[in-house]
LUMBA-835901 format. One record per residue: residue number from 1; x negated, y negated, z of N, C-alpha, C in turn; residue in three letters. Coordinates in Angstrom, 1 decimal, padded with zeros to 4 digits. Atoms other than C-alpha are relative to their C-alpha. Example, Ala and Ser with C-alpha at 12.3 -4.5 7.8 and 13.67 -1.06 7.14 Angstrom:
+------+--------+--------+--------+--------+---------+--------+--------+--------+--------+------+
: resi :  neast : nnorth :    nup : caeast : canorth :   caup :  ceast : cnorth :    cup : resn :
+------+--------+--------+--------+--------+---------+--------+--------+--------+--------+------+
:    1 : -000.9 :  001.2 :  000.0 : -012.3 :   004.5 :  007.8 : -000.9 : -001.2 :  000.0 :  Ala :
:    2 :  000.9 :  001.1 :  000.0 : -013.7 :   001.1 :  007.1 :  000.8 : -001.1 :  000.8 :  Ser :
+------+--------+--------+--------+--------+---------+--------+--------+--------+--------+------+
END
This chain:
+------+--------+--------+--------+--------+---------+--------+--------+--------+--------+------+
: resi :  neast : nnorth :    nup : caeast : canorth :   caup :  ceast : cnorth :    cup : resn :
+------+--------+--------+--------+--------+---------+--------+--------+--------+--------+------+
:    1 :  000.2 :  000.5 : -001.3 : -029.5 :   028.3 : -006.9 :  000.5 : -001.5 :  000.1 :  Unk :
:    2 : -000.9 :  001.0 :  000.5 : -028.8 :   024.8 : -008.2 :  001.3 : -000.4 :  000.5 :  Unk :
:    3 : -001.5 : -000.4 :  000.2 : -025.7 :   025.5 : -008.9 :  000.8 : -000.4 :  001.7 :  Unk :
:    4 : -000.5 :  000.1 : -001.0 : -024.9 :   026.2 : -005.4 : -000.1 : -000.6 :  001.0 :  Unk :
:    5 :  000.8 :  001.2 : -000.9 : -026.6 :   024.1 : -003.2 :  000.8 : -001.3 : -000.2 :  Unk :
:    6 : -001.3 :  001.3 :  000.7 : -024.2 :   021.3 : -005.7 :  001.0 :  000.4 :  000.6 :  Unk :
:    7 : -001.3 : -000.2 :  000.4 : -021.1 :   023.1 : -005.3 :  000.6 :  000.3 :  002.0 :  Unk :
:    8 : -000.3 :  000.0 : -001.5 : -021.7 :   023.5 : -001.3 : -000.5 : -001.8 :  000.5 :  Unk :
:    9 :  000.2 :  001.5 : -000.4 : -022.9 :   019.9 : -000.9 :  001.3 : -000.5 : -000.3 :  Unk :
:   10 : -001.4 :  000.3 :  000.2 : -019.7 :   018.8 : -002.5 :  001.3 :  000.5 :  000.7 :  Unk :
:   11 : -000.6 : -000.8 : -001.4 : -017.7 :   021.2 : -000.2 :  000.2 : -000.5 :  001.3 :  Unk :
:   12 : -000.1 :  001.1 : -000.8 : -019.1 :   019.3 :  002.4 :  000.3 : -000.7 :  000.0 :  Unk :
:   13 : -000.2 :  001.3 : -000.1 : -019.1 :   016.2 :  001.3 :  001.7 : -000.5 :  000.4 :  Unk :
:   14 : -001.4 :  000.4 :  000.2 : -015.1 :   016.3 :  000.4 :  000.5 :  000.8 :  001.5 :  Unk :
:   15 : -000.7 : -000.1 : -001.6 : -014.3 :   018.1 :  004.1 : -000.4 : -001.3 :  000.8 :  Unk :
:   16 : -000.5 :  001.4 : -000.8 : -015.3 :   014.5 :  005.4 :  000.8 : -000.8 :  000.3 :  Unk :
:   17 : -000.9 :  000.9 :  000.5 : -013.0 :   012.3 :  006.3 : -000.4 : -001.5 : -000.2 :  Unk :
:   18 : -000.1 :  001.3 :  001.2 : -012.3 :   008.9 :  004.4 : -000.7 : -001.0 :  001.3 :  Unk :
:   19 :  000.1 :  000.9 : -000.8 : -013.9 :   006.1 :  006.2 :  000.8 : -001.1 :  000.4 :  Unk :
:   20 : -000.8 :  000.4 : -000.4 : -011.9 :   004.1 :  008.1 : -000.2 : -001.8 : -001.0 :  Unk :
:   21 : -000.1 :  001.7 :  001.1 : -010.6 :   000.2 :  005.8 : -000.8 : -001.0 :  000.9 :  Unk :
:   22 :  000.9 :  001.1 :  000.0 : -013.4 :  -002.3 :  006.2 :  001.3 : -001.0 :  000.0 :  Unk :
:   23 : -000.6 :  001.4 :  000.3 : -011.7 :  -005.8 :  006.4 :  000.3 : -000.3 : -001.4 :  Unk :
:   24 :  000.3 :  000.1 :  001.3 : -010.3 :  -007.0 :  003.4 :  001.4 : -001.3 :  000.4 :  Unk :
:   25 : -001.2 :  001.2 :  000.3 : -008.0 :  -010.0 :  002.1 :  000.4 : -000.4 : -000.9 :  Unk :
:   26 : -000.7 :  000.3 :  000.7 : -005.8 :  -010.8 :  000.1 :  000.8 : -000.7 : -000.5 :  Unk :
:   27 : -000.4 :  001.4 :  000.1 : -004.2 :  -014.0 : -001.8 :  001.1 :  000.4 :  000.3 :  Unk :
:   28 : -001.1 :  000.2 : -000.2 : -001.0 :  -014.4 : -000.3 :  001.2 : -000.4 : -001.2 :  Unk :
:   29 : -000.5 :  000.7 :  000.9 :  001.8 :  -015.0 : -002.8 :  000.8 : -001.4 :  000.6 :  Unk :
:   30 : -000.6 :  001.1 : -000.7 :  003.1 :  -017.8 : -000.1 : -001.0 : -001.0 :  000.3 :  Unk :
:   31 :  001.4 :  000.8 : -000.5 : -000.5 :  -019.4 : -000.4 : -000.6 :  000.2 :  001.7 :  Unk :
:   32 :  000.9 : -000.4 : -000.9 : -003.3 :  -018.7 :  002.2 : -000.5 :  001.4 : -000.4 :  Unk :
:   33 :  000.5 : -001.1 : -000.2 : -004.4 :  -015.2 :  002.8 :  000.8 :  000.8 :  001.1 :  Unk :
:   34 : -000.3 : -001.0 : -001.3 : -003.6 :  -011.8 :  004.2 : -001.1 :  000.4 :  000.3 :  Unk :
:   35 :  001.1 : -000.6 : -000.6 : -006.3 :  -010.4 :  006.2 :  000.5 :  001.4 :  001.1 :  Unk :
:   36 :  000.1 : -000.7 : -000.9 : -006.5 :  -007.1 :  007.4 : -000.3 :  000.4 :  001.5 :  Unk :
:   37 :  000.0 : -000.5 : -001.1 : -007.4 :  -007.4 :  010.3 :  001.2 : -000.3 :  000.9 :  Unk :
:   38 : -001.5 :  000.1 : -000.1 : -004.0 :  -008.9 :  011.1 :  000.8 :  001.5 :  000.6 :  Unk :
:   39 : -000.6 : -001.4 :  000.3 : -003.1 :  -005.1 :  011.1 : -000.8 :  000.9 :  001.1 :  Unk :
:   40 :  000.3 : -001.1 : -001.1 : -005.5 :  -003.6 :  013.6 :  000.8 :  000.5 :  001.0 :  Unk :
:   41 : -000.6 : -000.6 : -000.7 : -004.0 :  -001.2 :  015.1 :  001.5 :  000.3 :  000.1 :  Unk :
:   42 : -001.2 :  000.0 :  000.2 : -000.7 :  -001.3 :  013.5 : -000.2 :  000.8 : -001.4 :  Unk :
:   43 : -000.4 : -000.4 :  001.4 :  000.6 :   000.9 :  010.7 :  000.3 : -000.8 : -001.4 :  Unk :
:   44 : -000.6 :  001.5 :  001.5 :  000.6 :  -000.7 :  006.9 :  000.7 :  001.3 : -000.5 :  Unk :
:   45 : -000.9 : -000.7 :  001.6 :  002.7 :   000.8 :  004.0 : -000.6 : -001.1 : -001.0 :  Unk :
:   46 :  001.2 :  000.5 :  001.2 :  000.6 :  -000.6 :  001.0 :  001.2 :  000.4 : -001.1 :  Unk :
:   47 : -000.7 : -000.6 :  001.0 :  002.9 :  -000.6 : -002.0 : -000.2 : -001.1 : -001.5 :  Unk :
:   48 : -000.1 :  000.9 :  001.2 :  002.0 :  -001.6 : -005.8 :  001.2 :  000.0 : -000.6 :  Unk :
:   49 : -001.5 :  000.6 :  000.4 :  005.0 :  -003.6 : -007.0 : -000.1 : -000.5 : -001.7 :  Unk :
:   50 : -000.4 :  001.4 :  001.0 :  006.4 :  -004.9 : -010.3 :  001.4 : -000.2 : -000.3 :  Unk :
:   51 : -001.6 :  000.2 : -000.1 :  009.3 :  -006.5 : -011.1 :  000.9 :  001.0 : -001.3 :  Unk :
:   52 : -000.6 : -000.8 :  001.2 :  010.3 :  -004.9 : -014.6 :  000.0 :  001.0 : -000.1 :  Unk :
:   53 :  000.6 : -002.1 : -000.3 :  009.8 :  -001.1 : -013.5 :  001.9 :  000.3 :  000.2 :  Unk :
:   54 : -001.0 : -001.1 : -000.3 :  012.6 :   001.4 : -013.5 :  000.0 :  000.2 :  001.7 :  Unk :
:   55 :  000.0 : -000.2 : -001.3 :  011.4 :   001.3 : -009.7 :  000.3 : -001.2 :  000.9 :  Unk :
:   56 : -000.1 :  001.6 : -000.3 :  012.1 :  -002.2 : -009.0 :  000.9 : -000.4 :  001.0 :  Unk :
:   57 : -002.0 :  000.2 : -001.0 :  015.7 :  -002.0 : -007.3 : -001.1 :  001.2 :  001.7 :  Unk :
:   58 :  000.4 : -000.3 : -001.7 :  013.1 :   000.1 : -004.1 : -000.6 : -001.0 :  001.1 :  Unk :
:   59 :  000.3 :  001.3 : -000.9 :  012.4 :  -003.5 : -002.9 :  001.0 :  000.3 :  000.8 :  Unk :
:   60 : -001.2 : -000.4 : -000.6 :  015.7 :  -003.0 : -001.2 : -000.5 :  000.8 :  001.5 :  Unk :
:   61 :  000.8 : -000.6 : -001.0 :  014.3 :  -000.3 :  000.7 : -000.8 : -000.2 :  000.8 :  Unk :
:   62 :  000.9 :  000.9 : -000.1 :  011.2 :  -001.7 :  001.0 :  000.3 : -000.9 :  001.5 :  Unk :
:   63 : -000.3 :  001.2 : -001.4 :  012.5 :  -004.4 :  003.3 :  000.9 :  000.6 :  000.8 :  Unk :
:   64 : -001.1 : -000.6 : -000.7 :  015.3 :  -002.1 :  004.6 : -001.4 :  000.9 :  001.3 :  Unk :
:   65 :  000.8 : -000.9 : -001.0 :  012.4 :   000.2 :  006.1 : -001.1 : -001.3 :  001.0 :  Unk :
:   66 :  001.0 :  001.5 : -000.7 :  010.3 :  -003.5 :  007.2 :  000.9 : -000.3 :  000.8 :  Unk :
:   67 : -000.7 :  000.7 : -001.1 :  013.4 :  -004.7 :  009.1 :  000.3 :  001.7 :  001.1 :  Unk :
:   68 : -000.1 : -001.2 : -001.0 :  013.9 :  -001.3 :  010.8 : -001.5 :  000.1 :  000.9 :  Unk :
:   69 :  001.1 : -000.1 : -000.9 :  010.3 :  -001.3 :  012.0 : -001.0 : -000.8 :  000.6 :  Unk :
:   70 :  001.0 :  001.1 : -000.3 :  008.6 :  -004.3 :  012.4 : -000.2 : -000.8 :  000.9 :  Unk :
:   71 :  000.0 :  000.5 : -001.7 :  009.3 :  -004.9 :  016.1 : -000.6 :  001.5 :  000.3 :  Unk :
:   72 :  000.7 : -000.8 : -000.6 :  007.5 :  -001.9 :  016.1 : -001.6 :  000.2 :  000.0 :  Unk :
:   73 :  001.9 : -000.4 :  000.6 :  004.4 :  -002.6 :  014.6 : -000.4 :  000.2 : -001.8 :  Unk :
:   74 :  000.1 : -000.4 :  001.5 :  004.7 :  -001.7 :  010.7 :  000.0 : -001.3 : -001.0 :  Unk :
:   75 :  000.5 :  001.3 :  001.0 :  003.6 :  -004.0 :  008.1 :  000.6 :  000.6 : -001.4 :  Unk :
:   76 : -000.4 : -000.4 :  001.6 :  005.0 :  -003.4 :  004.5 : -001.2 : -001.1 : -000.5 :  Unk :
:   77 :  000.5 :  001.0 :  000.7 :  002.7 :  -005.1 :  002.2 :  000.2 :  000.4 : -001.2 :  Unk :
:   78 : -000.3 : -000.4 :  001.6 :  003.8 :  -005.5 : -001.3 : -001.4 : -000.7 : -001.0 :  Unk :
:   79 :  001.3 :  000.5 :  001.0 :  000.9 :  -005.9 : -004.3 :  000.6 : -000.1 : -001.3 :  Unk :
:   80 : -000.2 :  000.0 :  001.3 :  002.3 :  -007.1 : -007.3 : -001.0 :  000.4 : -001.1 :  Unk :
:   81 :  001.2 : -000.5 :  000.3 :  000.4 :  -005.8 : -010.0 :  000.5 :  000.0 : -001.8 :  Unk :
:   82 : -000.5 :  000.1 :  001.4 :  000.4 :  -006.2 : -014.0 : -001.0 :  001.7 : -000.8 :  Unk :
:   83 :  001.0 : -001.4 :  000.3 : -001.9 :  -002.8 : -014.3 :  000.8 :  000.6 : -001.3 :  Unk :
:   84 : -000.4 : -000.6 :  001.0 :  000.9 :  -001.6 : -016.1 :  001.2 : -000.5 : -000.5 :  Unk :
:   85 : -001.0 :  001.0 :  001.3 :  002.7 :  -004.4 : -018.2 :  001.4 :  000.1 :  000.1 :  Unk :
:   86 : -001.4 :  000.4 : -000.1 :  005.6 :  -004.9 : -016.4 :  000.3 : -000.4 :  001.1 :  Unk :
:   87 : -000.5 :  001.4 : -001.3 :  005.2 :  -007.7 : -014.0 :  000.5 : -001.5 : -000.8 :  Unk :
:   88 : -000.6 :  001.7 :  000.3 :  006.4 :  -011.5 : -014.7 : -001.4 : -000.3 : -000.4 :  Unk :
:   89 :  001.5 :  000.8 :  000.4 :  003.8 :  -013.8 : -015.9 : -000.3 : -001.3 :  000.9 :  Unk :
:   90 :  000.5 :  000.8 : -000.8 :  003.0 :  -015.5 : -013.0 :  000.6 :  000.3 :  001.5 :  Unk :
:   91 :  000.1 : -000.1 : -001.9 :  002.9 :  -015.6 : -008.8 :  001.8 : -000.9 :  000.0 :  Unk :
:   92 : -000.9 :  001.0 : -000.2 :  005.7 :  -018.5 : -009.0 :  001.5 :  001.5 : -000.3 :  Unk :
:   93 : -001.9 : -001.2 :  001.0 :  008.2 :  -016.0 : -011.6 :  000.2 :  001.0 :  001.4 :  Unk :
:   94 :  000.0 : -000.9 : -000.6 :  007.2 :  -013.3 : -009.0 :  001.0 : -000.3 :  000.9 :  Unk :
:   95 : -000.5 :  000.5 : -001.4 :  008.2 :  -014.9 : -005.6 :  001.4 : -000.1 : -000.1 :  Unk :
:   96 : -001.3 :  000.1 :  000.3 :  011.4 :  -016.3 : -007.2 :  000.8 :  001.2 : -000.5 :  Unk :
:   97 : -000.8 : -001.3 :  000.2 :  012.7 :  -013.1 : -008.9 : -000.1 :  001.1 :  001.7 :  Unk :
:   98 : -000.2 : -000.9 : -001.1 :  012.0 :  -011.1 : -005.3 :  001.0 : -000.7 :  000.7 :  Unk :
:   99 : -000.9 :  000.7 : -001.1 :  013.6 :  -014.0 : -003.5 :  001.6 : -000.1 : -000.1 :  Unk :
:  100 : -001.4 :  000.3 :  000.8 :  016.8 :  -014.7 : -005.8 :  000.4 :  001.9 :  000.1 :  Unk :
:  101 : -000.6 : -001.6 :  000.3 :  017.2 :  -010.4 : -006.2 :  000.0 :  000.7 :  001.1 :  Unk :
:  102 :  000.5 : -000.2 : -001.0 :  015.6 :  -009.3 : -003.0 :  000.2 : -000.7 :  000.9 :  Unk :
:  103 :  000.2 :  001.0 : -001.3 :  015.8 :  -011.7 : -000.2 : -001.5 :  000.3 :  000.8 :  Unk :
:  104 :  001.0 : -000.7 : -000.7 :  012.3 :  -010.2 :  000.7 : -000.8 : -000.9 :  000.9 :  Unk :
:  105 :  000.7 :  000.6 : -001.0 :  010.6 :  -011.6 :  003.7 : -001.1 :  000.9 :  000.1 :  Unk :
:  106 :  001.6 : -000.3 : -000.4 :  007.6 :  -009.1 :  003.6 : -000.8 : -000.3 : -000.4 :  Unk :
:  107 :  001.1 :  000.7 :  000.6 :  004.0 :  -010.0 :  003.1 :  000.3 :  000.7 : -001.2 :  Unk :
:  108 :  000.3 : -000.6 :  002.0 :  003.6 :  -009.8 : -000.8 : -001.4 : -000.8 :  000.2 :  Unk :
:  109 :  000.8 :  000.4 :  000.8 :  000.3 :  -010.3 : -002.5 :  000.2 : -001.2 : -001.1 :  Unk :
:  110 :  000.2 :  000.1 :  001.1 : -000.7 :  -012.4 : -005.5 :  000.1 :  001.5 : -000.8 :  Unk :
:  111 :  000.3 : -001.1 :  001.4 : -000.7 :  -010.5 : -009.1 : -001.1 :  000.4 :  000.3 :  Unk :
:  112 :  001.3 : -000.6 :  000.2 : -003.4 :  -008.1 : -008.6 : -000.3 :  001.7 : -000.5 :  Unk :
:  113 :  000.8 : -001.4 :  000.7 : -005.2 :  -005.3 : -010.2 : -000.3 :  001.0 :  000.9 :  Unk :
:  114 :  000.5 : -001.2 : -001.3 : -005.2 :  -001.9 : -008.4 : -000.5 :  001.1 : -000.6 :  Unk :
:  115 :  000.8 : -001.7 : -000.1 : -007.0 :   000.5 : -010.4 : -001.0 : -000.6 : -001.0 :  Unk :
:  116 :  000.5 :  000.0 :  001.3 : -009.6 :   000.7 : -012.9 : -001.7 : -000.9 :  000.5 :  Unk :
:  117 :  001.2 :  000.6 : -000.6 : -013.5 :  -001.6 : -012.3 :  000.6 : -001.6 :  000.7 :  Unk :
:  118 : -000.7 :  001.2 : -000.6 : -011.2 :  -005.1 : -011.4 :  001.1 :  000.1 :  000.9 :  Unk :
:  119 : -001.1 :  000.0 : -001.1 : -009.0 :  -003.4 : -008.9 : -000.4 : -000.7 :  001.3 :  Unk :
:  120 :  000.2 :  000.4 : -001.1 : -008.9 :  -005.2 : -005.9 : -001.0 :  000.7 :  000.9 :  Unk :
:  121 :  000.5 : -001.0 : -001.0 : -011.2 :  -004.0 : -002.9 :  000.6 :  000.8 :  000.4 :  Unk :
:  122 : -001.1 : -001.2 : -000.4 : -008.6 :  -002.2 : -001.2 :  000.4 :  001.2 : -000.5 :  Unk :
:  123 : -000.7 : -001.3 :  001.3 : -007.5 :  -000.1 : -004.1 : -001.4 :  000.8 : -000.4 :  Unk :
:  124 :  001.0 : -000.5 :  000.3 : -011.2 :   000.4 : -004.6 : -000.6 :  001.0 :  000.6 :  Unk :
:  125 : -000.1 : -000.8 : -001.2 : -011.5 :   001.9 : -001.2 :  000.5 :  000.9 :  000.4 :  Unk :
:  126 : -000.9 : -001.2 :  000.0 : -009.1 :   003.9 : -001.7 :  000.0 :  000.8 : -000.6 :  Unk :
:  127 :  000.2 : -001.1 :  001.3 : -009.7 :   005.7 : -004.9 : -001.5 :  000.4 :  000.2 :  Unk :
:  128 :  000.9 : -000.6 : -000.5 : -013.5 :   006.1 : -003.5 :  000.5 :  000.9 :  001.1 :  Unk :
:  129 : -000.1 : -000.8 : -001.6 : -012.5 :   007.2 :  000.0 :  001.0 :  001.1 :  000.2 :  Unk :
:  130 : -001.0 : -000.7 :  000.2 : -009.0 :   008.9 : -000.6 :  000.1 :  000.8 : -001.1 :  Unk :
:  131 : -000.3 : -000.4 :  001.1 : -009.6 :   009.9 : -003.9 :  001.5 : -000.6 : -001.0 :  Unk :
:  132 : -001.6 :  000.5 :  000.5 : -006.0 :   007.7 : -004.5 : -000.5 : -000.8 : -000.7 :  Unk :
:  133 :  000.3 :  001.1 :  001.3 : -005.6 :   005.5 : -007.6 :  001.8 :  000.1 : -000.4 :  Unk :
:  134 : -001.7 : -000.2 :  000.1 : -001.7 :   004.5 : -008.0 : -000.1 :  000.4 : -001.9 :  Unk :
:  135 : -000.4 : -000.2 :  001.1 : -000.4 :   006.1 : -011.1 :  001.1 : -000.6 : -000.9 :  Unk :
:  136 : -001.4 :  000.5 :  000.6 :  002.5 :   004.1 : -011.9 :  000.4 : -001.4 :  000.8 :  Unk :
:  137 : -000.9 :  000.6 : -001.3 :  004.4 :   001.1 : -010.1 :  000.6 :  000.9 :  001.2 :  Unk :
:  138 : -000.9 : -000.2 : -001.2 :  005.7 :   001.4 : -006.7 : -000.7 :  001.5 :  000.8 :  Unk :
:  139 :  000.6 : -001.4 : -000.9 :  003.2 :   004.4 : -005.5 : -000.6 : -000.7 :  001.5 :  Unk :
:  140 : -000.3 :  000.2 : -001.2 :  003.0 :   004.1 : -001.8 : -001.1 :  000.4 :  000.9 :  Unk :
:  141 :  001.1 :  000.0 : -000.9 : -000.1 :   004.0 :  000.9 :  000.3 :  000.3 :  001.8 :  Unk :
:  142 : -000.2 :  000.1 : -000.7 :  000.3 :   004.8 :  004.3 : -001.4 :  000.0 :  001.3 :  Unk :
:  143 :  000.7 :  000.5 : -000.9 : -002.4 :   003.4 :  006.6 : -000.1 :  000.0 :  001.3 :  Unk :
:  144 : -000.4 :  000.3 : -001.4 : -002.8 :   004.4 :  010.2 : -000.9 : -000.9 :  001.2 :  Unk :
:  145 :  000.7 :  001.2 : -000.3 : -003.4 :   002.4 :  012.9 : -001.7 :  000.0 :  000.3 :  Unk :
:  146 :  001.5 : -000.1 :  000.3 : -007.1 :   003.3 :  013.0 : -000.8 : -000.7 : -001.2 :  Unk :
:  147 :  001.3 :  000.4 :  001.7 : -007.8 :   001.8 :  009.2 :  000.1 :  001.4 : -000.9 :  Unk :
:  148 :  000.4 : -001.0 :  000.9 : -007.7 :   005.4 :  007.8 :  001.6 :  000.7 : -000.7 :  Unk :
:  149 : -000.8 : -000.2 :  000.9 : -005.5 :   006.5 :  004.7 :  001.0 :  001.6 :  000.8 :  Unk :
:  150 : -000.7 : -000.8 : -000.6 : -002.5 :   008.6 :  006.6 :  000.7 :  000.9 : -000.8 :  Unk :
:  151 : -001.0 : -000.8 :  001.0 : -000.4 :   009.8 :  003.5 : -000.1 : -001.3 : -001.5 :  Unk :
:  152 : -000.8 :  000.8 :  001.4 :  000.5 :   008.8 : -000.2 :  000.6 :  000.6 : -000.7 :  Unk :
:  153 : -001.3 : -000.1 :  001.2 :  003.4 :   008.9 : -002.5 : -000.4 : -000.5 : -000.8 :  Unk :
:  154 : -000.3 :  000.7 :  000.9 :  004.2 :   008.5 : -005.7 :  001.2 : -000.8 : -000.2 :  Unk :
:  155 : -000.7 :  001.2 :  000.1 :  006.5 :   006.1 : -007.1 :  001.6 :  000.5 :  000.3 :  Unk :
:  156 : -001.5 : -000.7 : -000.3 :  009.9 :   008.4 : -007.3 :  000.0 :  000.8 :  001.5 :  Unk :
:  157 : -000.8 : -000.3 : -000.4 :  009.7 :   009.1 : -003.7 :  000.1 : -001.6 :  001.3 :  Unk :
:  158 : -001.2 :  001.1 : -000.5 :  012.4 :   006.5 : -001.7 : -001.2 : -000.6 :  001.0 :  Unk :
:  159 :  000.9 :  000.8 : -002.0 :  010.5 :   004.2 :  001.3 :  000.8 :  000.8 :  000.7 :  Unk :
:  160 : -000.3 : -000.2 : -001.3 :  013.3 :   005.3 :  003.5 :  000.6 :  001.8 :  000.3 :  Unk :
:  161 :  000.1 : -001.8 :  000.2 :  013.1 :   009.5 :  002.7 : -000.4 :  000.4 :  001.3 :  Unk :
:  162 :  000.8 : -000.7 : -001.3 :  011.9 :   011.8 :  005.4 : -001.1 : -000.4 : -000.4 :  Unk :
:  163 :  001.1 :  000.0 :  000.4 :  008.7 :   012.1 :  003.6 : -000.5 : -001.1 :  000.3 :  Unk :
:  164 :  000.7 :  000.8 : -000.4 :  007.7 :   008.8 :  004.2 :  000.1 : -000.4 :  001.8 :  Unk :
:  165 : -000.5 :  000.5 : -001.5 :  009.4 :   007.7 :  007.9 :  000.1 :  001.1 :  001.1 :  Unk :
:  166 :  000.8 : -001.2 : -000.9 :  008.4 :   011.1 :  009.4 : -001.5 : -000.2 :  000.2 :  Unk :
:  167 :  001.5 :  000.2 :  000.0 :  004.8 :   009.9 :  008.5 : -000.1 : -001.2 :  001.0 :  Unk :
:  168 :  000.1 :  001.0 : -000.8 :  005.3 :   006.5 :  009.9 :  000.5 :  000.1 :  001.6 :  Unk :
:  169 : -000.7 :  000.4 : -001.0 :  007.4 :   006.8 :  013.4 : -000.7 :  000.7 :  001.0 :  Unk :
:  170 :  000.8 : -000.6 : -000.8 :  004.8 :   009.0 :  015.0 : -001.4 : -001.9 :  000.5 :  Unk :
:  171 :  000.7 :  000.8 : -000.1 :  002.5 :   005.9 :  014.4 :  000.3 : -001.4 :  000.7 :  Unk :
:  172 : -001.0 :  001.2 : -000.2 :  004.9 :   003.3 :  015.7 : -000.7 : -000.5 :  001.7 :  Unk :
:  173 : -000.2 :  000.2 : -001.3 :  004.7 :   001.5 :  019.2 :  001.4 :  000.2 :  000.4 :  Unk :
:  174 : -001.7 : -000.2 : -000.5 :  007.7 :   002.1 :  021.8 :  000.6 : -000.8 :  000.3 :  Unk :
:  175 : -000.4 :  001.4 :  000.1 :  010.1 :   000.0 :  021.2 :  000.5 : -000.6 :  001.6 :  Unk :
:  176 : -000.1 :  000.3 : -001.4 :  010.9 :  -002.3 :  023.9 :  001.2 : -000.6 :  000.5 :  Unk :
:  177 : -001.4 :  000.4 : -000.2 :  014.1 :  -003.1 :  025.6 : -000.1 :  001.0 :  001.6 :  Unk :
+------+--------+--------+--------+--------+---------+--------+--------+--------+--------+------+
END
């Protein structure tokens, strides 16, 4: 009886959905802070970055899918992240290698931790609420404008795929002209 009473409370529990992202912030890698709230009501793409990954050259994308949408509302936010020992050693190395390789103008983070008891809040929130926890560089978040976890990828699939930009353009404002 036990038994079941667990196995249907759990049942329940997980048909909830995720609670919508509490405020959170983030050290800027251009100094200050990002703050979510910045974002109400606009779509994020949440993406843990590093520079020395086999996935590294999807910065490209990355900002290819930021300049396509970002008069519409869409936020890219990049999170550098040394989780898995193959970022630069330091915010400065970072900025300059995206800048000099990339030309990247989207918000980036500081170096920060996204899984494990020292992951950022965000990441914390996610792998509670979503059950998401990035498994590799460059796995992909998509946040709708409500605050609540819309979709996620892993690292091998593209920013500018169906899979991703079928998820986002529903979420978009109309553009204006």
């Amino acid at each position: 009886m036990i038994r079941l009473l667990t196995a249907l409370a759990l049942a329940l529990f997980s048909a909830l959905p995720a609670a919508a992202l509490d405020r959170v912030t983030f050290r800027s890698i251009d100094g200050g802070t990002i703050d979510s709230d910045d974002w109400k009501g606009r779509p994020v793409l949440v993406v843990n970055t590093a520079s020395r990954c086999a996935f590294t050259p999807q910065y490209d994308a990355l900002q290819a899918l930021y300049d396509r949408y970002r008069d519409r509302g869409l936020v890219v936010l990049a999170v550098p992240s040394d989780d898995f020992r193959q970022e630069l050693g330091s915010d400065e190395a970072v900025k300059d290698f995206c800048a000099l390789n990339f030309n990247l103008d989207l918000p980036m983070t500081t170096i920060t931790h996204v899984r494990g008891p020292a992951a950022h809040p965000f990441y914390r929130w996610l792998a509670t609420e979503a059950a998401f926890e990035p498994a590799w560089n460059f796995n992909k978040v998509l946040i709708d404008p409500a605050g609540e976890v819309e979709a996620t990828w892993g690292s091998s699939t593209q920013p500018l795929s169906a899979a991703i930009t079928s998820r986002i353009e529903p979420l978009l404002s109309t553009p204006r002209g």
